[in-house]
N, C-alpha and C positions, 0 to 999 in steps of 0.2 A: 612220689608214686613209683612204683616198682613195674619194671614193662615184662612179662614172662619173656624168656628167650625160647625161638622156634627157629629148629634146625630144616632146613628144605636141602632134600638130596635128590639131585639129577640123572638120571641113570642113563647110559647110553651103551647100546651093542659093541659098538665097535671100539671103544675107548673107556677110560675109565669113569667110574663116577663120580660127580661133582656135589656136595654140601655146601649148603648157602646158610648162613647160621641170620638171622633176623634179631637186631638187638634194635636199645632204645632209640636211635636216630631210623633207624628203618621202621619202626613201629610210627614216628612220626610222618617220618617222609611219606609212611602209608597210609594214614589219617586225613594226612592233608589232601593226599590225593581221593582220597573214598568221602570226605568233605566237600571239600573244596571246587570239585570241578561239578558237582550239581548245585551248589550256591553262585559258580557263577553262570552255569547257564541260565537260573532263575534271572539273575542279574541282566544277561546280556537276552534275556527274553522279554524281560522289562523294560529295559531300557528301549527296544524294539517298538515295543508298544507304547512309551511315551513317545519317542519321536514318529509313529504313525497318526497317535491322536492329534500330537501338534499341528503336522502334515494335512491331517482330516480337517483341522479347525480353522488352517490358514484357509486352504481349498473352500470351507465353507463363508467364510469374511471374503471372502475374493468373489463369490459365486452374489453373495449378497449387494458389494458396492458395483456389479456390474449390473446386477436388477437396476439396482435403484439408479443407475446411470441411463439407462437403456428408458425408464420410466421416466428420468427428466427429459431426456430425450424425445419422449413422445409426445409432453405435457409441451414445450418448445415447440413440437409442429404445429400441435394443435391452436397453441397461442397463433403462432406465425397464419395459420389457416383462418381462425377466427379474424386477425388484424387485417388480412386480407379480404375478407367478406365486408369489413366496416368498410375498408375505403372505396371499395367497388360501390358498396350502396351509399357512400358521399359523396363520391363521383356521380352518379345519377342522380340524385338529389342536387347538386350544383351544377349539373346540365339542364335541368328543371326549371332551376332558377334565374338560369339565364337566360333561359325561352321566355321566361316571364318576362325578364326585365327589355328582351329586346321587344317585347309586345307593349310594355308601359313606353320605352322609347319611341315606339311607331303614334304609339295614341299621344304621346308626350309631342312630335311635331303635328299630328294632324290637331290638338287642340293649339296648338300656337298659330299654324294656318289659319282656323277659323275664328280665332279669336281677333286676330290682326296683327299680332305682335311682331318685333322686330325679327328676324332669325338669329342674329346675335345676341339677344336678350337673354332667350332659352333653348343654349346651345344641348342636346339629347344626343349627340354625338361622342361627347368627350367627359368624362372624370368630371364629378360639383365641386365646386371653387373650395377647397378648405385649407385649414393651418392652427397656428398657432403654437405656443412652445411646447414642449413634451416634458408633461412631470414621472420620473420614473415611479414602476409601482413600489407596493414595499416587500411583495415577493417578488419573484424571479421564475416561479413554477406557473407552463403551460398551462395553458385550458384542458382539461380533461374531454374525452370523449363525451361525456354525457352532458356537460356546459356547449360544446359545440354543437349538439345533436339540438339543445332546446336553443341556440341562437337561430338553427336551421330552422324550428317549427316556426321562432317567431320571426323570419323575414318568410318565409313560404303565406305565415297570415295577414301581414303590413301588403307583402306583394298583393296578393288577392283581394284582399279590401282596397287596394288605390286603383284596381286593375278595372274593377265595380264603379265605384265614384267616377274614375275617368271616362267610363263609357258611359255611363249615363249623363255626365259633364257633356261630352261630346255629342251625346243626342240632344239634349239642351241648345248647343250649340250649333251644330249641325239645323236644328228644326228652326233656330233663330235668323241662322243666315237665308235659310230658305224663304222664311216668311219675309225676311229684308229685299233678299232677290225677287222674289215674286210679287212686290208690289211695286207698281209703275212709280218710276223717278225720272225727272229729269226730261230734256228736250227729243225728240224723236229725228231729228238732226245734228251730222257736225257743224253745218255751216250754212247762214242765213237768218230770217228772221220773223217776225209772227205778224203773218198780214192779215186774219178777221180771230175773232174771240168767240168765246162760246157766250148764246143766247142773241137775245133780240138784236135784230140788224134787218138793212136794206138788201135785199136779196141783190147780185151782181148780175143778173141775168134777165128776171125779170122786172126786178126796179123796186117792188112791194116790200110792205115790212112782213119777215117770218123770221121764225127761228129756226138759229143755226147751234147744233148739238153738237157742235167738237170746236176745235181750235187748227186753226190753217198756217203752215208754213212755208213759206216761202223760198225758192232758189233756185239751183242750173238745174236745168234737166239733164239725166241719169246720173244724179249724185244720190248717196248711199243712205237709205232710210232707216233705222236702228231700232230695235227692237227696249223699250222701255223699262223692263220686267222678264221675269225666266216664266217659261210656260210653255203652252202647247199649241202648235196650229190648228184651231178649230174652225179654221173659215181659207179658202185660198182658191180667187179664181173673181170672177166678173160678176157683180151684185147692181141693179137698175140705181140707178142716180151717183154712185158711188165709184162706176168704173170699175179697173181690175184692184181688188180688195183682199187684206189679207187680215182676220181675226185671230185672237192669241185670247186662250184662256190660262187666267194664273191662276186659279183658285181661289176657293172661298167668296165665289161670286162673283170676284172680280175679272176681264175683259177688257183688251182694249183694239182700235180699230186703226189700221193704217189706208187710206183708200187714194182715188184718183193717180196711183202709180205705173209706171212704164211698163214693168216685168215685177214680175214675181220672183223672189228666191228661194223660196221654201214650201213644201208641200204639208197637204191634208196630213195630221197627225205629227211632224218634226218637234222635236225638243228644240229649244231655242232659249239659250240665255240673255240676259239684260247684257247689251252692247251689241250683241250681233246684227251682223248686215241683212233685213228679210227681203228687202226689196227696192226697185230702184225710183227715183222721183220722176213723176210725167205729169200730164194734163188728162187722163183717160175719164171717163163718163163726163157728167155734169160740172163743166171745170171750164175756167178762163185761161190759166196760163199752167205753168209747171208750179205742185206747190203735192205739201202730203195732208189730207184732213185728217185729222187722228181723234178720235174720241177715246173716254174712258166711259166702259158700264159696271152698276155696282147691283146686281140682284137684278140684272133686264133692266133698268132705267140710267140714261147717259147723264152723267153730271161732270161740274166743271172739271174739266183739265187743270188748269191754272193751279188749281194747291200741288197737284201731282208733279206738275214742269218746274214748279220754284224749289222742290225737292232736290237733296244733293245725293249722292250714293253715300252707301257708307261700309 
């Protein structure tokens, strides 16, 4: 290829002029230049813009792993908030249960109390006796929440139900001892011994035969007269033939009498359990020496003592 030649002449005022003759290496050198330097600013405007888009796409991956950090992040508290709601409400729920268990504890010695039992028998103070060897299991993974939650329903329903049985066990027993307490046992003295019997006898006073509706005991004057049976003073004070007199109602009919004594220990209305002191021994009303007349009534009519004094407590 043939390049035309172009002459370029300079002209200047003061000096001479100058011809610049353009042949085939300048026709290149000009090509390249009138090429070349708009291909490379395409170039370096491109290049521009792939490393903006890179830039853009880093910045967008970087914007995204910090969501998603920021989201685990939050799902973490949340866990952590929720894990904390559970044990707060396990914790109440095993404060709960141990209210119970110190109340099956309480009913746990008062049925041993009235049962009789040893106090070392069924000790409710300390841990139940157990052992034996340990088989390991064949996981090694906890109990999950929800196995723990229904072990809580079902000792919350074992507590409850023994909580029921034992109080109503206890009023069983409680109604049994009372009914034991309140019925006359045993001698209405500590010490001494039975000098007339209930029924027909030789009166001491007047000589005839009549009857005698209680049993007489014999011993020192002002020794301690005891009450037979738990009850209530329904008599206390000075009754004709009888002296200073003290009556005791136990219930369900039954009555019994202490009479011809010193003093009185107990007033109209006292509770009074079986063993206690009511009053002291003398000779007061219709009486020969120091002794306590005791009878039992059963529905208003006095019958023998004698099965009642051969009685042991229990």
């Amino acid at each position: 290829m043939r390049y035309p030649t172009l002459k370029l002449i300079f002209l200047n005022r003061h000096a001479a002029s100058r011809t610049l003759e353009l042949g085939r290496w300048s026709w290149l050198l000009l090509s390249a230049c009138v090429i070349g330097v708009p291909l490379g600013l395409v170039a370096v405007s491109y290049q521009l813009g792939f490393d903006g888009g890179v830039r853009s796409e880093q910045s967008s991956r970087i914007s995204i792993r910090e969501q998603q950090a920021t989201e685990r992040a939050e799902a973490l508290a949340q866990l952590s908030v929720e894990a904390q709601s559970r044990l707060i409400a396990m914790t109440r729920r095993l404060a709960t249960l141990q209210t119970q268990m110190t109340r099956l504890d309480a009913l746990g010695d008062h049925l041993t109390e009235l049962a009789g039992l040893e106090l070392g028998e069924f000790d409710f103070s300390g841990p139940p006796a157990l052992g034996g060897p340990t088989v390991p299991l064949q996981t090694d993974s906890g109990p999950s929440v929800l196995e723990i939650n229904t072990q809580y329903d079902a000792l919350e329903d074992y507590f409850a139900g023994r909580e029921v049985q034992f109080e109503v066990l206890a009023g069983l027993l409680s109604s049994e001892q009372l009914r034991t307490e309140s019925t006359p046992a045993g001698r209405p003295i500590r010490s001494g011994w039975q000098s007339s019997s209930f029924g027909s006898r030789i009166d001491p006073i007047s000589g005839k035969r009549a009857w005698h509706t209680g049993a007489d005991f014999a011993g020192r004057k002002g020794s301690d007269i005891l009450a037979v049976a738990s009850g209530v003073v329904s008599w206390s004070g000075v009754k004709a033939g009888y002296g200073t007199m003290i009556e005791v109602s136990h219930g369900d009919g039954v009555s019994t009498r202490y009479a011809h004594n010193q003093e009185n220990l107990v007033t109209l209305g006292d509770l009074v359990r079986r063993g206690d002191v009511i009053a002291l021994m003398g000779s007061s009303g219709r009486s020969t020496g120091p002794h306590v007349h005791f009878e039992v009534f059963k529905h208003g009519r006095a019958v023998d003592p004698a099965s009642y004094v051969r009685r042991t407590h229990r």
